[in-house]
N, C-alpha and C positions, 0 to 999 in steps of 0.2 A: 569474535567469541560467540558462541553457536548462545542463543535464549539469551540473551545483556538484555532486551527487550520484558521477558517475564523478570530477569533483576530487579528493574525497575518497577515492578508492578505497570508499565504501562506496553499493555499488547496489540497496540493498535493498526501495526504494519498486518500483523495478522489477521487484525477485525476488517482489514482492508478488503484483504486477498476472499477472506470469506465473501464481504459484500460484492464484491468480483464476481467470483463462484455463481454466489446466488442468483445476483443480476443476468449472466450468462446460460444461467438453467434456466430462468423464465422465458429470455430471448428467444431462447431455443427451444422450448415449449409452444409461444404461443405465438411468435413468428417468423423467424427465421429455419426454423425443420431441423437439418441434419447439418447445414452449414454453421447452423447458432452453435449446435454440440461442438463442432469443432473450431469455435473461437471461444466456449465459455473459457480453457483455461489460461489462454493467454491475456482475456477481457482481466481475469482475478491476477494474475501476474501486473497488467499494468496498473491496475485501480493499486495494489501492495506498492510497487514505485514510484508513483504519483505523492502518493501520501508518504512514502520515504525519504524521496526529493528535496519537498517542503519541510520537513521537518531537517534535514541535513544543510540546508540555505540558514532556515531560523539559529539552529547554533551555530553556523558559521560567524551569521553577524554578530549575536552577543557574545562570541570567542572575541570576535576583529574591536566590538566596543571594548570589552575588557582588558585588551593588549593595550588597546590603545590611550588607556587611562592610567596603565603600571609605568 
């Protein structure tokens, strides 16, 4: 479901990719030149899936606690 993340009020795979973003425009500003440009978007890509990840493991196990106590 495309936004289930603003459903929830919690936007934070976004807040990810932003701090991605950001991080990879300073890299590439003030040390890496024109190689940083072109890893800032996949830098903001993985910083979003890192923290997608983790949060997809954490409901898995309170899912697997939950089954497990029905």
């Amino acid at each position: 479901m495309p936004n289930t993340e603003l459903l929830h009020g919690k936007p934070w795979g976004g807040f990810c990719e932003l701090l991605g973003r950001s991080l990879g425009g300073w890299l590439a500003v003030t040390l890496l030149g024109f190689p940083g440009v072109c890893l800032a978007n996949p830098m903001a890509w993985l910083f979003a899936l890192i923290y997608c990840a983790v949060m997809t493991m954490v409901f898995l196990k309170k899912r697997e606690k939950a089954l497990d106590g029905a």
